[in-house]
C-alpha positions as CSV (number, residue, x, y, z in Angstrom):
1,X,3.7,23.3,9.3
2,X,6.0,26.4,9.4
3,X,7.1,26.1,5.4
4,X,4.3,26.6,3.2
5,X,4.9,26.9,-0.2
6,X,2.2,27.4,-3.3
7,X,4.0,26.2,-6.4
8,X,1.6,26.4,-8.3
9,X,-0.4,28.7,-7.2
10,X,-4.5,29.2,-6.1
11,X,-5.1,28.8,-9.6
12,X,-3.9,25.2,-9.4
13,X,-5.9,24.4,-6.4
14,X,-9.6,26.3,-7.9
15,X,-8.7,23.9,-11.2
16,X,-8.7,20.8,-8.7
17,X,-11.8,21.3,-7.0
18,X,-9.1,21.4,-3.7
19,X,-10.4,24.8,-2.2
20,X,-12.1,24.8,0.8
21,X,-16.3,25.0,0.9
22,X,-19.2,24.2,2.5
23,X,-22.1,23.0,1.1
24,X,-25.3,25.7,1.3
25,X,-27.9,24.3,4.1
26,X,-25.2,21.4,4.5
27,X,-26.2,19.5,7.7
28,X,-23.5,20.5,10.8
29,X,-21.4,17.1,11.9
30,X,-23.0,15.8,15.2
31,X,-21.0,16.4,18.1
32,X,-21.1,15.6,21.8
33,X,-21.1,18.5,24.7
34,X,-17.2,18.9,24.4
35,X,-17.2,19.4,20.9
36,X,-15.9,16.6,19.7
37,X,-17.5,15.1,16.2
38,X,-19.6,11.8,16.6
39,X,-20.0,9.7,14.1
40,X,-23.1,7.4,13.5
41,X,-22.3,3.6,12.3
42,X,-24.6,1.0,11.4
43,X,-23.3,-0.3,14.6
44,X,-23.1,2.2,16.8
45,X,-21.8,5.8,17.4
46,X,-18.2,6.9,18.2
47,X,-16.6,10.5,18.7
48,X,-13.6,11.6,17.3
49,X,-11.3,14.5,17.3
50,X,-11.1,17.9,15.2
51,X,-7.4,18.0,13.3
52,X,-6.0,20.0,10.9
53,X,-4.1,22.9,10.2
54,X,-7.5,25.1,10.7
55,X,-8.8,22.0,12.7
56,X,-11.3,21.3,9.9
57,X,-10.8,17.7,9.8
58,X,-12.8,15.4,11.9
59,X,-11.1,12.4,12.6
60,X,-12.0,8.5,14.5
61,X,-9.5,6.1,15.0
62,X,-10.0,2.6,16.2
63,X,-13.5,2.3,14.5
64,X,-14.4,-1.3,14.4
65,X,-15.7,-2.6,11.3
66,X,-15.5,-6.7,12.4
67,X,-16.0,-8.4,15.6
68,X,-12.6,-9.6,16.8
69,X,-11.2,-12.9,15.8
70,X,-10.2,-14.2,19.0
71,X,-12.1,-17.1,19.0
72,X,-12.6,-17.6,15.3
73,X,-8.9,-17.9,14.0
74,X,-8.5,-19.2,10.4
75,X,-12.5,-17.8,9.6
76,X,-14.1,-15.2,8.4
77,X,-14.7,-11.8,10.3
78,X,-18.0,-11.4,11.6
79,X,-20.1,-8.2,12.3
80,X,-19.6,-6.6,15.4
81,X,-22.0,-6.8,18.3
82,X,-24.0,-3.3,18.1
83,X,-23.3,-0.6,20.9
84,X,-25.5,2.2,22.0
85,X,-23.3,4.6,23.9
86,X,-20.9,6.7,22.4
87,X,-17.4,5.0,21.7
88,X,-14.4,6.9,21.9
89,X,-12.5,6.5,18.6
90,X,-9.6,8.5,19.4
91,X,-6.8,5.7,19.5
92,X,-5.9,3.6,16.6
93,X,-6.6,-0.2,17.0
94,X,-5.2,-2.9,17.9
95,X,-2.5,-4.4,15.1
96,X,-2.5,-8.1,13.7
97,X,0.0,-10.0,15.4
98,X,3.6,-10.6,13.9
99,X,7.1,-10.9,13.7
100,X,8.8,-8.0,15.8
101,X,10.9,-5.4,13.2
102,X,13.9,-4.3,14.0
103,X,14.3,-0.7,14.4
104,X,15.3,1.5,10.9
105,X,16.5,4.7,11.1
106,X,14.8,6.3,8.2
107,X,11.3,5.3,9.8
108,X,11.9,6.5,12.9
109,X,9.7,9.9,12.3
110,X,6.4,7.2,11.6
111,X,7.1,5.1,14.8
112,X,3.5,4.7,16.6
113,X,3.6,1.9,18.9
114,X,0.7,-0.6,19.1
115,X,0.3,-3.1,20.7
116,X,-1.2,-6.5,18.9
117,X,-4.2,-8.6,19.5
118,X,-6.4,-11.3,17.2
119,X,-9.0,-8.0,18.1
120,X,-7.4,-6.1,15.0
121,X,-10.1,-5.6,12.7
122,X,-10.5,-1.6,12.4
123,X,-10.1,1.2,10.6
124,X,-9.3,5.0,10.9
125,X,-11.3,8.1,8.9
126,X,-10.1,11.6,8.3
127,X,-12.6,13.9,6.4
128,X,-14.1,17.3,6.8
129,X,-17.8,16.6,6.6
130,X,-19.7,14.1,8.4
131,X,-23.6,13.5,6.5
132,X,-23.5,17.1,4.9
133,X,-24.5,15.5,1.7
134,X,-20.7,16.5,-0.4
135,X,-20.2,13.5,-2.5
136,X,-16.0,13.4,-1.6
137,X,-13.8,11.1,-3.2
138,X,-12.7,8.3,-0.5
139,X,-9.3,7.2,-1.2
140,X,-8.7,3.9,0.9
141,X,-4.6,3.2,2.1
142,X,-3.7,-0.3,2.7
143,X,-0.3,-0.4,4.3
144,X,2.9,-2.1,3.5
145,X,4.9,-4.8,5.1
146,X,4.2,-7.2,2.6
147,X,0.9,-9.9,3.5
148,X,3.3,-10.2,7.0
149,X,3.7,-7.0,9.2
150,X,2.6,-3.6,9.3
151,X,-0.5,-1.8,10.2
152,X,-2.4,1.7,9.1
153,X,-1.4,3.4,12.2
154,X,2.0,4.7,11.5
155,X,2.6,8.2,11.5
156,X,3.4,8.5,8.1
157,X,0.0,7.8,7.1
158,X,-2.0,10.6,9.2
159,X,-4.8,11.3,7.1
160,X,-4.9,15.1,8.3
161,X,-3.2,16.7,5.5
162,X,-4.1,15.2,2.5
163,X,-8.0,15.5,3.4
164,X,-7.4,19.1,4.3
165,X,-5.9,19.9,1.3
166,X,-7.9,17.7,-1.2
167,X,-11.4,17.1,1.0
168,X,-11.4,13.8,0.3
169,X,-12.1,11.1,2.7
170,X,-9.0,9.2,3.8
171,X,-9.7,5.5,5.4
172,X,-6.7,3.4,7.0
173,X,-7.2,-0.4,8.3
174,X,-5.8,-3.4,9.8
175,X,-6.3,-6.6,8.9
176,X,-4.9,-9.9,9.5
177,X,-1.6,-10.9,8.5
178,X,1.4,-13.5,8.2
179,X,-0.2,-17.1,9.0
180,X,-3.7,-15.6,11.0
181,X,-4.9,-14.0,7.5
182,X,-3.0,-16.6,4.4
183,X,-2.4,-20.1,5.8
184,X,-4.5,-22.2,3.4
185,X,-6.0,-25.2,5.5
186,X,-8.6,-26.2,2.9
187,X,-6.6,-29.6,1.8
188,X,-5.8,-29.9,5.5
189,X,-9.6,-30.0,7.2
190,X,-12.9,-31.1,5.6
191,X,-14.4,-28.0,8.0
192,X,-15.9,-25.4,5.7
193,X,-15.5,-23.1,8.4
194,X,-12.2,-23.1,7.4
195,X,-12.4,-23.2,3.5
196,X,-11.4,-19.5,3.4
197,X,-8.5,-19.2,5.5
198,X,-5.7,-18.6,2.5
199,X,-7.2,-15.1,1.9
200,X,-8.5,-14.0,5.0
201,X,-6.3,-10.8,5.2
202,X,-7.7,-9.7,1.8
203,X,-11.6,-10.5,2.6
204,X,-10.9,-8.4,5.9
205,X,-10.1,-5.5,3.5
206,X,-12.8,-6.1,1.2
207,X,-15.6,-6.0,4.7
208,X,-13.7,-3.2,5.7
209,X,-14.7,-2.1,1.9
210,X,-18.0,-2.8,2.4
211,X,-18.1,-0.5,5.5
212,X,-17.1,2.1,3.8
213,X,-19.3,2.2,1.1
214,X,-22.3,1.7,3.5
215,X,-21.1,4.8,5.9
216,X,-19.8,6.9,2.7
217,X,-22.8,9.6,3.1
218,X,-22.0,9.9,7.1
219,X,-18.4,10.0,6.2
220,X,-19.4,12.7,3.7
221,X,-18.2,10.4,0.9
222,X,-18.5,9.3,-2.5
223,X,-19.7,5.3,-2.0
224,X,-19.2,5.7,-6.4
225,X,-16.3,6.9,-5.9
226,X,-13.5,5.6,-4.1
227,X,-9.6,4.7,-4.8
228,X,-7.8,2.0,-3.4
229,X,-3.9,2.6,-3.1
230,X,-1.4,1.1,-1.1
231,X,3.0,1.2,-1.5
232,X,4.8,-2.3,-1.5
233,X,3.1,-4.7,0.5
234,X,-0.1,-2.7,-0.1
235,X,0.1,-2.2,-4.0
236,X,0.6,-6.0,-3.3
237,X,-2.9,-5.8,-1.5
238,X,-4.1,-3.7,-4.6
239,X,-3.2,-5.9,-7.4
240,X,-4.7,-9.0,-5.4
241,X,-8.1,-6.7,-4.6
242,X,-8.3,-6.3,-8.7
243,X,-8.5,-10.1,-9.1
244,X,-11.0,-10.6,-6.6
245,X,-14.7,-10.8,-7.3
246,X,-15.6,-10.1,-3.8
247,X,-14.3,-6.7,-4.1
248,X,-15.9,-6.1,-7.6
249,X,-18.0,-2.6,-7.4
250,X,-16.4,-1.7,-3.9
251,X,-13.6,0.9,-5.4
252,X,-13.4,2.6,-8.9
253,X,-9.6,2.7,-8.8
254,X,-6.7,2.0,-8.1
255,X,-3.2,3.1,-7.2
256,X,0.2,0.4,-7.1
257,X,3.2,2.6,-5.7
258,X,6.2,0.3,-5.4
259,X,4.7,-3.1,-4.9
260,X,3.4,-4.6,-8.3
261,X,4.3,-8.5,-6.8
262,X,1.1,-9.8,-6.6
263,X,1.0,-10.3,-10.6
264,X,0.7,-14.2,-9.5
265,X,-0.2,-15.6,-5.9
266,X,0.6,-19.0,-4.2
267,X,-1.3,-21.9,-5.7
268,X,-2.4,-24.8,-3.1
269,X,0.1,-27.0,-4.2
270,X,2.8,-24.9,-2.5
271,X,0.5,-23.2,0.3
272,X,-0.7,-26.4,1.1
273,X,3.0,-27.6,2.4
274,X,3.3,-24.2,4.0
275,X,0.4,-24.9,6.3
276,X,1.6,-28.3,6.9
277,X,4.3,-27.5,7.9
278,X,3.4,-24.8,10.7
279,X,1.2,-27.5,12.0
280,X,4.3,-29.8,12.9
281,X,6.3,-26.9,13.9
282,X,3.5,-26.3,16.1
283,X,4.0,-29.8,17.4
284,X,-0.3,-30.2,16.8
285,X,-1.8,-32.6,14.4
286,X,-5.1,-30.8,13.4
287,X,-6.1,-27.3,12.5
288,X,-8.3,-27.1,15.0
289,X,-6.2,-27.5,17.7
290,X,-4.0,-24.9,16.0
291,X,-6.8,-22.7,15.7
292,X,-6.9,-22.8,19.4
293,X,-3.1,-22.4,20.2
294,X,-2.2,-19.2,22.8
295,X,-1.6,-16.5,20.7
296,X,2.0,-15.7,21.6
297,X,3.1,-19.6,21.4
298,X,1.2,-19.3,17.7
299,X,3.4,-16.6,16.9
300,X,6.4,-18.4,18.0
301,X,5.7,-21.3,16.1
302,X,5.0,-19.7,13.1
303,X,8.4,-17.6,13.1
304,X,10.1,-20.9,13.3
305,X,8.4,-22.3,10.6
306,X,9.6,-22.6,6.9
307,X,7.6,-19.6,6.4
308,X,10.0,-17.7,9.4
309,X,6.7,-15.8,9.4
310,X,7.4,-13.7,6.3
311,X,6.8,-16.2,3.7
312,X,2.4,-15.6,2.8
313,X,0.7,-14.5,-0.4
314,X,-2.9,-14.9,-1.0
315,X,-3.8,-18.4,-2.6
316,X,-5.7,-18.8,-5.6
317,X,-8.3,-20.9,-4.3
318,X,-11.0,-21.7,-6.7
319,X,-13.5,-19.0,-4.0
320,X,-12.6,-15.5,-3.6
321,X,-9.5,-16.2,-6.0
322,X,-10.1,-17.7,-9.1
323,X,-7.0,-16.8,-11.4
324,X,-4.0,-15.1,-11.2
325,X,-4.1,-10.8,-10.8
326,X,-1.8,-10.5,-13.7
327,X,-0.4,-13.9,-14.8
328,X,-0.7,-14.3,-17.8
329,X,-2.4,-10.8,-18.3
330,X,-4.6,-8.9,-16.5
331,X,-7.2,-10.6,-14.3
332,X,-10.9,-9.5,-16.0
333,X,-12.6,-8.8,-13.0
334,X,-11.0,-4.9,-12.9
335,X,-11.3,-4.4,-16.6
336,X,-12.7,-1.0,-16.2
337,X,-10.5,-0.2,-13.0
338,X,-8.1,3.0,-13.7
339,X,-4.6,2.5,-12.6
340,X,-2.0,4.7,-11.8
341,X,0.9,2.5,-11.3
342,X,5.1,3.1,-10.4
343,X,8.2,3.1,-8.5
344,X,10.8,5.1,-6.9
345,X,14.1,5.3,-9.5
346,X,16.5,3.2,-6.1
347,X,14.4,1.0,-4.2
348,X,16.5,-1.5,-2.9
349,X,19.1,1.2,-1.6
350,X,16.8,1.2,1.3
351,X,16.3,-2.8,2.1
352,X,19.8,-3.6,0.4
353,X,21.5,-0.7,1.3
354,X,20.8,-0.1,5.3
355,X,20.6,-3.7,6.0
356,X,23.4,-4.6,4.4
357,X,26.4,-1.3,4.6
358,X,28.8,-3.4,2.8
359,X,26.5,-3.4,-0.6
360,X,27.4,1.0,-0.7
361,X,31.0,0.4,-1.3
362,X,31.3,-2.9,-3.9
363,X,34.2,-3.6,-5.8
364,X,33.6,-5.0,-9.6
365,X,35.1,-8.6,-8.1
366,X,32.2,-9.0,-5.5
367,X,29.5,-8.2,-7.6
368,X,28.8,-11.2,-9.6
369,X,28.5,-13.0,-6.3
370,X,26.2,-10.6,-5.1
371,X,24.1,-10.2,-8.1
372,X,23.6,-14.0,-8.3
373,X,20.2,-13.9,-6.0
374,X,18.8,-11.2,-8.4
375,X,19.6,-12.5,-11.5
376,X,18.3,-16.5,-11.4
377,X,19.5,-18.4,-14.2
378,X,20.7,-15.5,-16.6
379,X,24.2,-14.8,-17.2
380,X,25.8,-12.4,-14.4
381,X,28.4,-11.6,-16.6
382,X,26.2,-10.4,-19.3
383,X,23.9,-8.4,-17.1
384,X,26.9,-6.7,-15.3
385,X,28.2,-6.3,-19.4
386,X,25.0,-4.3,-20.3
387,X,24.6,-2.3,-17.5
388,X,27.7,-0.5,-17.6
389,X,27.1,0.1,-21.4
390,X,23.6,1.8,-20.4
391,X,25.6,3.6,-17.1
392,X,28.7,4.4,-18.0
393,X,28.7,6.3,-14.9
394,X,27.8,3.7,-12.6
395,X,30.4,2.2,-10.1
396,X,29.5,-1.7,-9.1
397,X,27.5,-0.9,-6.5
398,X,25.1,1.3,-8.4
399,X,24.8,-1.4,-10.6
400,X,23.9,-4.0,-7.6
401,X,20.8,-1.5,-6.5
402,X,19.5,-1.2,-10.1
403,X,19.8,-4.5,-11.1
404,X,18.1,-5.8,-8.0
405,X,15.5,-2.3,-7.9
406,X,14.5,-3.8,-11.5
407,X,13.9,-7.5,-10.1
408,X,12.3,-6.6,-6.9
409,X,9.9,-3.5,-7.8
410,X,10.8,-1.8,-11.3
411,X,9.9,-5.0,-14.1
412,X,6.6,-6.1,-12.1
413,X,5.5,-2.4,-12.1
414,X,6.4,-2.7,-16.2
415,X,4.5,-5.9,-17.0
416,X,1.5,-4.4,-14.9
417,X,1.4,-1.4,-16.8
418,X,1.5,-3.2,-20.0
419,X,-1.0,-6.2,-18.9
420,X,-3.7,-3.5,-17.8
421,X,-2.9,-1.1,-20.9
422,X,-4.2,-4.3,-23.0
423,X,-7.7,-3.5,-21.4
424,X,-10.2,-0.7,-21.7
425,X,-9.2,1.1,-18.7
426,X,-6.2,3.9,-18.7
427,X,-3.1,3.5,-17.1
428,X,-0.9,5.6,-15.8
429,X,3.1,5.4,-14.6
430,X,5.5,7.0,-12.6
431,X,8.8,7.5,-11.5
432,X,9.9,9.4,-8.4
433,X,13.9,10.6,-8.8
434,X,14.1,13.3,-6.0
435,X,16.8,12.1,-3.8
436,X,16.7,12.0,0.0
437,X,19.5,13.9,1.6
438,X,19.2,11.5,4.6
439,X,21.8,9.0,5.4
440,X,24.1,11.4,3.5
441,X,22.2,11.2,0.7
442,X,23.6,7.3,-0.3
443,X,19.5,6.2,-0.4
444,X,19.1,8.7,-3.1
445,X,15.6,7.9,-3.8
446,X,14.7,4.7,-2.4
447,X,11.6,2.2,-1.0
448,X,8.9,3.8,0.5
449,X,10.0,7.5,0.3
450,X,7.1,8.4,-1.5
451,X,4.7,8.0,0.9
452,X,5.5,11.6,2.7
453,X,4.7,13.3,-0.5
454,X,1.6,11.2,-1.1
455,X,0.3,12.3,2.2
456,X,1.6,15.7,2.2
457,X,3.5,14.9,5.3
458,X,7.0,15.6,5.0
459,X,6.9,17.3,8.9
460,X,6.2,14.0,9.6
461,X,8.5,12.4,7.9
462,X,11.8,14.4,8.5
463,X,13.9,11.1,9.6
464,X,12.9,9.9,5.9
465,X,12.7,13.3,3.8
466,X,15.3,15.3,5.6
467,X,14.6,19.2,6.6
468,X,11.0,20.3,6.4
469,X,12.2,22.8,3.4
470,X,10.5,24.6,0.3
471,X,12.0,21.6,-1.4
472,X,10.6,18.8,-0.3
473,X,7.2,20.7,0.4
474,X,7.2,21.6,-3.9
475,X,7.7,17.6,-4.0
476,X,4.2,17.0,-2.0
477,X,2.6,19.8,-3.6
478,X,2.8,17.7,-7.0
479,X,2.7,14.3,-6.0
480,X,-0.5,14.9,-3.4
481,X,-2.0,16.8,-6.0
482,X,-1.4,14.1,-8.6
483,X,-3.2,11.8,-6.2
484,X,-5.9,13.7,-5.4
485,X,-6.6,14.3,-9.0
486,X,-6.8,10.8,-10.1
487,X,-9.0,9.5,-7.2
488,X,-11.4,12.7,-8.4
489,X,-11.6,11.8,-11.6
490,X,-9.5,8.6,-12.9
491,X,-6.6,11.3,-14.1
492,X,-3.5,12.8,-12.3
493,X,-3.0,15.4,-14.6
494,X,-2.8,18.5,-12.6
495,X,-2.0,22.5,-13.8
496,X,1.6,22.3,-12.1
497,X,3.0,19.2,-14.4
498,X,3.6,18.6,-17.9
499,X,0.6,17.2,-20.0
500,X,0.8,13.3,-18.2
501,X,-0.3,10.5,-21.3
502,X,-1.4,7.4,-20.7
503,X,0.9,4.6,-20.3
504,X,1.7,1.6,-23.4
505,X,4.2,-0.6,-24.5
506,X,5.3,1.4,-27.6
507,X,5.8,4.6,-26.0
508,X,6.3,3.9,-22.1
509,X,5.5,7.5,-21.2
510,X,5.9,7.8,-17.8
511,X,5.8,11.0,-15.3
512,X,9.3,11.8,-13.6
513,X,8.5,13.2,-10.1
514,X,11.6,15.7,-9.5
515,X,11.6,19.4,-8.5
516,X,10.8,20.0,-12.1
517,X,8.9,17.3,-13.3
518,X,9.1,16.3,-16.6
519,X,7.5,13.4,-19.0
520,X,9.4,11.1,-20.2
521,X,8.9,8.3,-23.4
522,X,10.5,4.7,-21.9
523,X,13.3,5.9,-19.3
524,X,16.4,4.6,-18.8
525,X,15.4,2.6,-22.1
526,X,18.6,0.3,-22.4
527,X,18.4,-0.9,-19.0
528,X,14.6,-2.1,-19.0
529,X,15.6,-3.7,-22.6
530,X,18.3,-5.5,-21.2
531,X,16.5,-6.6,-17.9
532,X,13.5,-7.7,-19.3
533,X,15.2,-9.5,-21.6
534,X,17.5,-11.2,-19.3
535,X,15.8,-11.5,-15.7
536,X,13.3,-14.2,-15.2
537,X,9.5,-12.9,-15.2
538,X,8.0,-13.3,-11.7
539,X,5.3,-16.2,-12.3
540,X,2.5,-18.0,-10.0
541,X,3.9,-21.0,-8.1
């Protein structure tokens, strides 16, 4: 990093607990002849690597926490075979497979190519102390790409900087995706080996969970204390994780950036078709002959499926899901759970924008038609009508991104906030509005741009953020610090922002990440009045 800017000052880093220390007497990591750091699991050891800016961070990627699932596709991981030789754990695992993604320009500064394999079950840990007895906070990523593609090897989630600058354990994962982690077969087979299949990706995050907190004192973690957070597909994964009992006591909060979907899941009655369906595109008649389909011609049959391979939510199945997340409120289960919970301010400039040019430069005449697939049942007219009384300013396409930003990310991220505010536990919202000058600065501030400030990586991230510059290293500074603070202690509020409240309906106070961040009572207040009233509420199907 050759732009290193203190914003805030040591001050703001001695108030966070974020300074560097060792712990008097403090047991020295193990390490093999070369140096490198070996880590100790209930299964066997691995070594790792030393990263960091002062190379302070010990790091193992690839670190299997399931047996593979070649084999066993459609059940539930199993424990790995032990090992008693050192492992190297120096390359990230193998990812789930899934439908290819075309190449994105913005994302080019994460690309880390894997290659795929039913063998996908790992994880990756960055911290600086391995058994020295510090009680860290572990904050657990689960990556995006929806419940269909993805992995938690990309670039942009390198754990280095954020446990550096927080020391807090960071923990990435893969699990299983797309059809191999949520095709419910239950009404299908009488096998109960299958009985679990619909959320199969979700109970491989919750074993991976359960690794964690049984290696959190050789990780040099907190096993009481750990976050879960994840942006779109994995604030998805969040939100389910809070509904599920199996995961109850494995995290003590949780963090939904850009991704609040998962308020309702599939029910059988619609998975059920799903599955059946893949099974005649397969051109098989049982699930056990699926089960033992090539993996390449499974892939290809599920892509031509109804599904097209990116059509999976988890199922509320009577066993590890028993009602909705957050449909009709906020699931029980996570009553005591701490959220922190938000958006970027122009999501779907990103997925709407880049994948579709033609949306930048709308004339008032197309937009109706293009609004239609956003707006449902309600009147186009009317929504098009209010918006341009809120934004004055706005020219049609601004109002195509906002409108469809508020359908997609911004109202789900609302009704959560308000669902979990009902409960015991505090919430927490945000908004990020720094615009990106990428693209010549047309995303403004859209999907997934966040994550670089999360993880302190904007040199990693210069396709996305633009320039390393003093700039967007002041917008990691607060957001990473934000972070940090709430997995320490359930509260983001840090020296270097305004005094953050708690989130509820009446006043909607809600943190505006900007170079000068500011707190403000329901934003963009006429526009959230009008959408909620008009848009259709996502609901279970």
């Amino acid at each position: 990093m050759t732009i290193r800017t203190f914003w805030a000052g040591l001050a703001t880093a001695a108030a966070l607990g974020l300074t560097a220390c060792t712990t008097p007497g403090a047991q020295a990591p193990l390490a093999q002849a070369d140096g490198a750091p070996v880590l100790d699991t209930r299964y066997g050891p691995v070594s790792g690597t030393r990263e960091g800016e002062s190379n302070s961070v010990n790091v193992f990627r690839g670190v299997r926490y399931a047996a593979s699932t070649e084999g066993r596709r459609f059940q539930l991981a199993a424990d790995p075979q032990s090992w008693t030789e050192t492992r190297p754990a120096t390359e990230f695992g193998s990812e789930c497979p899934q439908r290819p993604m075309g190449e994105v320009p913005v994302f080019e500064s994460w690309a880390n190519t894997v290659g795929t394999s039913e063998d996908c079950l790992f994880l990756n840990v960055w911290t600086r102390g391995l058994g020295d007895g510090k009680k860290r906070p572990i904050m657990v990523w689960l990556h995006g790409g929806g419940y269909v593609t993805g992995s938690g090897s990309s670039n942009g989630y390198d754990g280095s900087r954020l446990a550096e600058r927080g020391d807090v354990v960071v923990v990435t994962l893969n699990h299983r995706l797309n059809a191999l982690g949520y095709s419910y077969l239950a009404d299908l087979t009488d096998d109960p080996k299958y009985a679990d299949s619909g959320n199969l990706g979700s109970l491989d995050i919750v074993k991976a969970l359960e690794w964690v907190r049984d290696h959190a004192e050789e990780i040099g973690g907190d096993p009481d204390n750990v976050t879960i957070f994840g942006e779109s597909g994995g604030a998805a994964k969040v939100s389910t994780l809070m509904a599920m009992e199996d995961a109850r006591g494995l995290f003590d909060r949780a963090i939904a950036q850009s991704g609040s979907m998962s308020l309702a899941g599939f029910t059988p009655r619609v998975a059920t078709p799903l599955a059946k369906n893949l099974l005649e595109t397969a051109g098989v008649s049982s699930v056990e002959e699926l089960a033992a389909m090539p993996i390449d011609d499974f892939v290809t049959a599920m892509m031509k499926s109804r599904t097209r391979g990116a059509f999976y939510r988890p199922v509320v199945d009577g066993r590890s899901i028993t009602r909705q997340p957050y449909t009709p409120d906020a699931n029980p289960v996570s009553a005591d759970i701490p959220l922190l919970v938000g958006t970027n301010n122009n999501e779907m400039r990103l997925q709407g924008g880049l994948g579709s040019p033609e949306n930048f430069s709308l004339t008032w005449d197309q937009l109706p038609a293009k609004l239609k697939a956003f707006t449902g049942d309600a009147d186009v007219a009317e929504v098009i009508a209010g918006m341009r009384a809120a934004h004055p300013d706005y020219d049609a396409s601004d109002v195509f991104f906002q409108v469809a930003t508020f359908r997609n990310y911004r109202g789900t991220a609302l009704l959560q906030a308000e669902r979990k505010s009902a409960q015991s536990a505090p919430v927490y919202m945000y908004r990020l509005d720094w615009k990106t000058p990428v693209e010549g600065g047309r995303l403004e501030t859209p999907h997934a741009l966040d994550i670089a400030f999360v993880f302190d990586n904007v040199a990693r991230s210069t396709s996305f953020t633009g320039p390393e510059t003093a700039e967007t290293q002041r917008m990691a500074d607060l957001m990473a610090d934000a972070w940090i603070a709430f997995a320490r202690s359930g509260n983001p509020n840090t020296p270097a922002l305004p005094q953050w409240p708690t989130y509820d309906p009446q006043s909607r106070a809600t943190m505006i990440f900007d170079i000068d961040p500011q707190v403000v009572n329901d934003p963009d207040g006429a526009e959230r009045a009008l959408l909620q009233r008009l848009l259709p509420e996502g609901r279970g199907l």
